[in-house]
N, CA, C and O atoms as a MOPAC input file, in Angstrom:
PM7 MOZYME 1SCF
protein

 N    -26.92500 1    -1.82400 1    26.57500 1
 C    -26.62100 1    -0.84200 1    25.55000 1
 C    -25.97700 1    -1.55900 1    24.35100 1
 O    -25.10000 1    -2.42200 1    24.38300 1
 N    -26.62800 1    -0.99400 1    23.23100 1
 C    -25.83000 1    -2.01400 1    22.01900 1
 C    -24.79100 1    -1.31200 1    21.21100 1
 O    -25.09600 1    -0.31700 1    20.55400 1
 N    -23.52700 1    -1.80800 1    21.23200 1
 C    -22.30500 1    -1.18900 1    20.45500 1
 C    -22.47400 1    -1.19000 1    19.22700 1
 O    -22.63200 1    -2.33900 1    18.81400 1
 N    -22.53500 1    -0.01000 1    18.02100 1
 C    -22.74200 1    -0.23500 1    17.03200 1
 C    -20.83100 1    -0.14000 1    16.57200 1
 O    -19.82100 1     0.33200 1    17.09500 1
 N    -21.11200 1    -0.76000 1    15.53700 1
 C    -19.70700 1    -0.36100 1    14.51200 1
 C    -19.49100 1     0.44900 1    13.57500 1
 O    -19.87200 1     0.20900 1    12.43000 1
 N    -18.98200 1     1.30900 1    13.83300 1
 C    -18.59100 1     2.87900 1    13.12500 1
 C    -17.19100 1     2.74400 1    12.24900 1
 O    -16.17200 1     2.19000 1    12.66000 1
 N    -17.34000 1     3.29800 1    11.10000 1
 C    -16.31300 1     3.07100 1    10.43500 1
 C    -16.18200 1     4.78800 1     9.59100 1
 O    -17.00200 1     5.46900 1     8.97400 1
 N    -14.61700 1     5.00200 1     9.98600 1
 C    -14.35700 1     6.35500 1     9.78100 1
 C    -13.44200 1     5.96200 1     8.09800 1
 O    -12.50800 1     5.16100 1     8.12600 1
 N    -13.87200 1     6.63900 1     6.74000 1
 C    -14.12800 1     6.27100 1     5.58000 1
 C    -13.60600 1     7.75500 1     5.00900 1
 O    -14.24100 1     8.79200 1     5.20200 1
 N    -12.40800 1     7.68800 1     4.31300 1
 C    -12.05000 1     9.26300 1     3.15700 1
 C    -11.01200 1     8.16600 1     1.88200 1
 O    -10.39300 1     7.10800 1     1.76600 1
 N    -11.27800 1     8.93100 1     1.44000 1
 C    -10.60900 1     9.11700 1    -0.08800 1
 C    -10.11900 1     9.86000 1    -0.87300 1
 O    -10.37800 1    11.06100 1    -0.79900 1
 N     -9.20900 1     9.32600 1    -1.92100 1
 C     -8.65500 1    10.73600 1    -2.93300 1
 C     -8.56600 1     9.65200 1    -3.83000 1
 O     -8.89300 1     8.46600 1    -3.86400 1
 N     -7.80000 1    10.79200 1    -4.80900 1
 C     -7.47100 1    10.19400 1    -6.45400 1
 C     -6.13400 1    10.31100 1    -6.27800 1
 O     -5.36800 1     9.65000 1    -6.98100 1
 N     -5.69200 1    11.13900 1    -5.34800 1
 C     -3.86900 1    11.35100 1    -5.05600 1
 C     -3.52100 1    11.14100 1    -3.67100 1
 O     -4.59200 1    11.32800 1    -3.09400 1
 N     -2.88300 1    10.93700 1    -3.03000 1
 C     -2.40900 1    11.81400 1    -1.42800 1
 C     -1.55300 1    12.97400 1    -1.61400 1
 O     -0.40500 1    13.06400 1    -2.05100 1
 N     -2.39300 1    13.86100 1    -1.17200 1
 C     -1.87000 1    15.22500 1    -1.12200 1
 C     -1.25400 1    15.85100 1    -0.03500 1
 O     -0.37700 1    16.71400 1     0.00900 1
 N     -2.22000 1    14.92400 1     1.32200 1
 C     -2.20600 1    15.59200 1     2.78300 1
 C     -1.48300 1    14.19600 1     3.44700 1
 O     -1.49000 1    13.02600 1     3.06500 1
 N     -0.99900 1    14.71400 1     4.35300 1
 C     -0.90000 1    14.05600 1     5.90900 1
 C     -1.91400 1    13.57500 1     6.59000 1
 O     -1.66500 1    12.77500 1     7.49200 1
 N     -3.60600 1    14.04300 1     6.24600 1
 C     -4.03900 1    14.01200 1     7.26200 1
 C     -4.79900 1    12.40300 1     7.44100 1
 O     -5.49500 1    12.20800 1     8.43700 1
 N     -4.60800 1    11.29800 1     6.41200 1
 C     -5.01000 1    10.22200 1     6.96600 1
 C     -4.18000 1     9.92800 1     8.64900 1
 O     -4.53700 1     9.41000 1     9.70700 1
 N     -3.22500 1    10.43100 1     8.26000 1
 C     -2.27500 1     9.85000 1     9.62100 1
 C     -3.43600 1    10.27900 1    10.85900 1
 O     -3.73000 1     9.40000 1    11.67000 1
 N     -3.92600 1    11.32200 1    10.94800 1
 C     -4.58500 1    11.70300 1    11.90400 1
 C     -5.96300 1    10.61500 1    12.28600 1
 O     -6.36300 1    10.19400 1    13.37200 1
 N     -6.51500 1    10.36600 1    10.71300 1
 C     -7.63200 1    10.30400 1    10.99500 1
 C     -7.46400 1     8.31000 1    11.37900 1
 O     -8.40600 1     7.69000 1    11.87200 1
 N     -6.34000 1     7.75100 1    11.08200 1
 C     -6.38600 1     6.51300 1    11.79400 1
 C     -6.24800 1     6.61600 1    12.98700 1
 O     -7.10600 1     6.02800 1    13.64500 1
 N     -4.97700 1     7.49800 1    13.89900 1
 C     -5.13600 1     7.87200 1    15.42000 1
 C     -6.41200 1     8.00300 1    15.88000 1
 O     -7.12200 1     7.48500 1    16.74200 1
 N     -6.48000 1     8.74500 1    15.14900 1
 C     -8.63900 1     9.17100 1    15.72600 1
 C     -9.85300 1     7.42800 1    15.85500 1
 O    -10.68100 1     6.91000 1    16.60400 1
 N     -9.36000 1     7.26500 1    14.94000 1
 C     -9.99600 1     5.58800 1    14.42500 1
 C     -9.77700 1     4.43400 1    15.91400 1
 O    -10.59700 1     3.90700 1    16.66600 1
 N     -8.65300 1     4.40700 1    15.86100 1
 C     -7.68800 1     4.01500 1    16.85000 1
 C     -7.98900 1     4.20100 1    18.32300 1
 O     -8.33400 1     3.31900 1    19.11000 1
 N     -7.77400 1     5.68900 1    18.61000 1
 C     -8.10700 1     5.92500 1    19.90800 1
 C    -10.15600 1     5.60100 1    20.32800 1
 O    -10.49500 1     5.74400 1    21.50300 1
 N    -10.75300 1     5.38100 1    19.74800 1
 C    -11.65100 1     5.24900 1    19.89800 1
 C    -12.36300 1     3.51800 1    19.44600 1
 O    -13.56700 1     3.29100 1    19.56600 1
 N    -11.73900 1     2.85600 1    19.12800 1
 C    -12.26400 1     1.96900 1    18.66000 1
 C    -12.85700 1     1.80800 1    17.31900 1
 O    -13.30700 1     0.68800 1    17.07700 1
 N    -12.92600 1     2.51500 1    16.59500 1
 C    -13.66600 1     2.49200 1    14.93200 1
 C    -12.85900 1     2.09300 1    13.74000 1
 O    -11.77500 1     2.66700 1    13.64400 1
 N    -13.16300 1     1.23100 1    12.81800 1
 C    -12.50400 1     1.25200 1    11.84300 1
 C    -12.27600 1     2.04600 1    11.11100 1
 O    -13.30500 1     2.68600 1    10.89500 1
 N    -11.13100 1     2.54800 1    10.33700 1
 C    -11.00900 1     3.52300 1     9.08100 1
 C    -10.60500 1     2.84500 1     7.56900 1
 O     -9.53500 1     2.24700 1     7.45800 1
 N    -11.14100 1     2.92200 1     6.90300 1
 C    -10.65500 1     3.25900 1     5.60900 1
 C    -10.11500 1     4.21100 1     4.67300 1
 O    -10.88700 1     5.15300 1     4.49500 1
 N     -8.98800 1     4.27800 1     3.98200 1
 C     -8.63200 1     5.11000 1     3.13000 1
 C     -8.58900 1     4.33100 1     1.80400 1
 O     -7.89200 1     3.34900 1     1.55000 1
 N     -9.47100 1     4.96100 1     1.01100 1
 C     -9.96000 1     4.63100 1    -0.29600 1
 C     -9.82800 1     5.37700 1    -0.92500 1
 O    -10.56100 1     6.36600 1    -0.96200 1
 N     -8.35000 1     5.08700 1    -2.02300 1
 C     -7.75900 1     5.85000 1    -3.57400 1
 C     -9.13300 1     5.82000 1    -4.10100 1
 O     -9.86200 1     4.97000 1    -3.59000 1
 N     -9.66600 1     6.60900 1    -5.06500 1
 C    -10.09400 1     6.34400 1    -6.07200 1
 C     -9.62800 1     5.35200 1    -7.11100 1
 O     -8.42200 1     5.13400 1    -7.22500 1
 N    -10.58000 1     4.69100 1    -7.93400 1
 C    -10.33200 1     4.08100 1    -8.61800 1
 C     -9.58400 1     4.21900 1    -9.84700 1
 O     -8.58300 1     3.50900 1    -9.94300 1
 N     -9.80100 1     4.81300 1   -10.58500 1
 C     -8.40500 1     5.48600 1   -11.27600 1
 C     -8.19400 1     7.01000 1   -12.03400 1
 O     -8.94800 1     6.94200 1   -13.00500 1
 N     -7.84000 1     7.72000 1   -12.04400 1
 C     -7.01200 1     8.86100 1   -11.98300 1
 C     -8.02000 1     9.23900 1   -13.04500 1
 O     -8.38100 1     8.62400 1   -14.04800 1
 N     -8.45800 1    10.67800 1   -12.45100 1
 C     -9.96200 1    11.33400 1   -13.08900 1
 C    -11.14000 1    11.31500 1   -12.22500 1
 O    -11.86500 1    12.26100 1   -11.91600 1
 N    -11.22200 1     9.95600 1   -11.84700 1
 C    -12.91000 1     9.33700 1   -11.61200 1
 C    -12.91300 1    10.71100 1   -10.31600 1
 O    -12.16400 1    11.20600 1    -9.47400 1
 N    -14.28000 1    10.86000 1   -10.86100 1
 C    -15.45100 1    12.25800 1   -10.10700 1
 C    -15.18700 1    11.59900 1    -8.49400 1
 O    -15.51800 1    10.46200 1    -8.15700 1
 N    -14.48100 1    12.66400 1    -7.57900 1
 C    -14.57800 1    12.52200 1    -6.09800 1
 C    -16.19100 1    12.48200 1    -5.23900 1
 O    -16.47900 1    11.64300 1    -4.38600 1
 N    -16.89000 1    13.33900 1    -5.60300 1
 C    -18.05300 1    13.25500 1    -5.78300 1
 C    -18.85100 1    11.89600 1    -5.16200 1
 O    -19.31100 1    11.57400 1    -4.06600 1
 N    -18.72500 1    11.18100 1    -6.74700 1
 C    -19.28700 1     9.77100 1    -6.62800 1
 C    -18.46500 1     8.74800 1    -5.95400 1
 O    -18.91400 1     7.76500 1    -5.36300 1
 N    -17.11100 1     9.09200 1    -6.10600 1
 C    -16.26800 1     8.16200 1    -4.93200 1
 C    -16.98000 1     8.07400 1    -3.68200 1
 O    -17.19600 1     6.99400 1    -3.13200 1
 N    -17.21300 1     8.77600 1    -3.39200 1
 C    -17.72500 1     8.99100 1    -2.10000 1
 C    -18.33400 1     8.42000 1    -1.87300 1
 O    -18.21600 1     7.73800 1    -0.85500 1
 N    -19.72700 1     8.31200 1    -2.95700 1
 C    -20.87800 1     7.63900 1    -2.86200 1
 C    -20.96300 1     6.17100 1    -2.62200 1
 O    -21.59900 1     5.53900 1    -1.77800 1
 N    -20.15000 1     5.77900 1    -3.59100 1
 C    -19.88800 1     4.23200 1    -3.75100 1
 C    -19.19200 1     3.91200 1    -2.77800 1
 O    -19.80500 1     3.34500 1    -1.87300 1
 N    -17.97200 1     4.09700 1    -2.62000 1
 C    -17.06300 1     4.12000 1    -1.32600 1
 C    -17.83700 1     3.69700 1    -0.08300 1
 O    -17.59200 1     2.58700 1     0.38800 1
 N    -18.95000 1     4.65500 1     0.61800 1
 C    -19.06000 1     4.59800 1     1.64800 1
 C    -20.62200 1     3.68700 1     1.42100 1
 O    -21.28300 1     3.07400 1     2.25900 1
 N    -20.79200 1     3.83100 1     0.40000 1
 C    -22.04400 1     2.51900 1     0.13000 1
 C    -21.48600 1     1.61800 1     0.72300 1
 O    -21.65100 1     1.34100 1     1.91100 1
 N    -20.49600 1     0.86300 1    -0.34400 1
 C    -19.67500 1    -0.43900 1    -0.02800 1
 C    -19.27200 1    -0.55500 1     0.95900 1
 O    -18.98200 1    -1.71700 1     1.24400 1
 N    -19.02800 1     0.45800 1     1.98900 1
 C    -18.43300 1     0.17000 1     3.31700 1
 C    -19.52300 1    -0.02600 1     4.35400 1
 O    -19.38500 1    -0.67400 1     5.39100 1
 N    -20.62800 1     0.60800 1     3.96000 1
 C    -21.63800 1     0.63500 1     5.07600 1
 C    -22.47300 1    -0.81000 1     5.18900 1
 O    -23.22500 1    -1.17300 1     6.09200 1
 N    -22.08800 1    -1.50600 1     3.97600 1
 C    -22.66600 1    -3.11000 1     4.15700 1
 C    -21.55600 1    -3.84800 1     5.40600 1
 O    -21.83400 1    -4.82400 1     6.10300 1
 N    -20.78700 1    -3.37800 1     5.41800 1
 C    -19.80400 1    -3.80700 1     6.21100 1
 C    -19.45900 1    -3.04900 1     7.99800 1
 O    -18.58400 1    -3.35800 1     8.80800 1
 N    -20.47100 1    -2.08200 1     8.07900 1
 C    -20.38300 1    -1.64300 1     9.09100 1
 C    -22.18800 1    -0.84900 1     9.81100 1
 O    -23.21000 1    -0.82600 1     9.12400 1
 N    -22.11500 1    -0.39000 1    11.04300 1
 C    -23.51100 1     0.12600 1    11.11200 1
 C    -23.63900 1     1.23100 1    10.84800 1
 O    -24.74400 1     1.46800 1    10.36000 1
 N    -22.79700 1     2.32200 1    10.97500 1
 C    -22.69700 1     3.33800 1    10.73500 1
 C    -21.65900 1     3.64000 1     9.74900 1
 O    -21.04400 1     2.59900 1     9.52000 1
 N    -21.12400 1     4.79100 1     8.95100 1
 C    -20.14500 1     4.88300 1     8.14500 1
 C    -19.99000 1     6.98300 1     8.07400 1
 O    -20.86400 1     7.79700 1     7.77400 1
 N    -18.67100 1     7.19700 1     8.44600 1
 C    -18.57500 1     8.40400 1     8.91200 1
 C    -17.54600 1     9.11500 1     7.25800 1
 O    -16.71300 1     8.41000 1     6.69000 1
 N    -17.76300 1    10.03400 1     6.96200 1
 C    -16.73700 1    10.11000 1     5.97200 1
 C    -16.32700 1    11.60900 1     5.91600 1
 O    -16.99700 1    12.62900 1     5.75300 1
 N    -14.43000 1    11.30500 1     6.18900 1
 C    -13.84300 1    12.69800 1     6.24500 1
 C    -12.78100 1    12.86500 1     5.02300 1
 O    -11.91100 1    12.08500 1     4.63800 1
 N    -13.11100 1    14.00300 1     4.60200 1
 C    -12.55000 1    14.71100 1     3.72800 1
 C    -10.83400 1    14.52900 1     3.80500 1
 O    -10.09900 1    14.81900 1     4.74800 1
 N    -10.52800 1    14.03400 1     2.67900 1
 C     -8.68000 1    13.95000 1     2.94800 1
 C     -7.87100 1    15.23400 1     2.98900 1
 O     -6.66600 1    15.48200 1     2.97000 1
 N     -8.95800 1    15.94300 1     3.05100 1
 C     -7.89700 1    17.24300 1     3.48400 1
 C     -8.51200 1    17.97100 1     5.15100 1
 O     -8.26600 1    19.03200 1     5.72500 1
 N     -9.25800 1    16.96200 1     5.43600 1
 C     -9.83000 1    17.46200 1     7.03900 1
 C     -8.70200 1    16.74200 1     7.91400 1
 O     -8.37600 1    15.55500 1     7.94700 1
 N     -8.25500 1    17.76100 1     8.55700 1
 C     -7.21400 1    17.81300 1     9.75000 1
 C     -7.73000 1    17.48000 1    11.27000 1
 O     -8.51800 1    18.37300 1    11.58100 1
 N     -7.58400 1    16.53200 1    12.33300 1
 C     -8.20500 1    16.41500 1    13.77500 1
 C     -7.25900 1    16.80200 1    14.11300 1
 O     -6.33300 1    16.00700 1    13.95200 1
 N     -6.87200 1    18.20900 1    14.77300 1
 C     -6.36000 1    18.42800 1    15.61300 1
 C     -6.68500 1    18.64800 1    17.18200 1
 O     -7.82900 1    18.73900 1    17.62800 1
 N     -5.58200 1    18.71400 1    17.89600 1
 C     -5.66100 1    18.20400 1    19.37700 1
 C     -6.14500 1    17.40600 1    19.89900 1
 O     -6.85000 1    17.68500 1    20.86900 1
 N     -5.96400 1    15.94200 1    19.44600 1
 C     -6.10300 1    14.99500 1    19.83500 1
 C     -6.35300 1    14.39100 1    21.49700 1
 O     -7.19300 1    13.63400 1    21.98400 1
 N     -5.32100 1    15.04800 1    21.99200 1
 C     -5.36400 1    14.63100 1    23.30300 1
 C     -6.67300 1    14.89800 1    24.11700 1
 O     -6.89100 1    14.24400 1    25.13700 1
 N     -7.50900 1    15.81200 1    23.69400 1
 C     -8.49600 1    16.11900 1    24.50800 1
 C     -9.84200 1    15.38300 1    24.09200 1
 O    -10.95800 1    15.38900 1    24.61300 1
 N     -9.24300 1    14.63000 1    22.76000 1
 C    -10.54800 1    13.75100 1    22.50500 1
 C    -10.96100 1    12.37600 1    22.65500 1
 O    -12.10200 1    12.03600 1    22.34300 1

């Protein structure tokens, strides 16, 4: 069976939320890398962050997963 490398990938232009904290636990408990990627500078379209963001990351990984910085994993324990 071949292990691919998954990389769990969000961004903002601010931190607003808590919820990177989650989403490295999540990263963590499973083996996957995460990134949290500011935008580049204050304005630039979230949109296209995204785009580029997880472009650039996916040369660097096999898969590339991307959660919203305001998406919350809760109950961890059961996952």
């Amino acid at each position: 069976m071949v292990e691919l490398d998954v990389a769990i990938v969000s961004g903002c232009n601010r931190l607003r939320y808590a919820s990177d904290v989650g989403h490295q636990l999540y990263a963590r408990r499973h083996g996957l890398a995460q990134h949290l990627e500011p935008a580049p500078f204050e304005g630039a379209d979230g949109y296209w962050h995204k785009v580029r963001r997880g472009g650039s990351t996916l040369d660097a990984h096999d898969w590339v997963v991307w959660f919203d910085d305001d998406a919350f994993i809760d109950h961890q324990s059961g996952c």
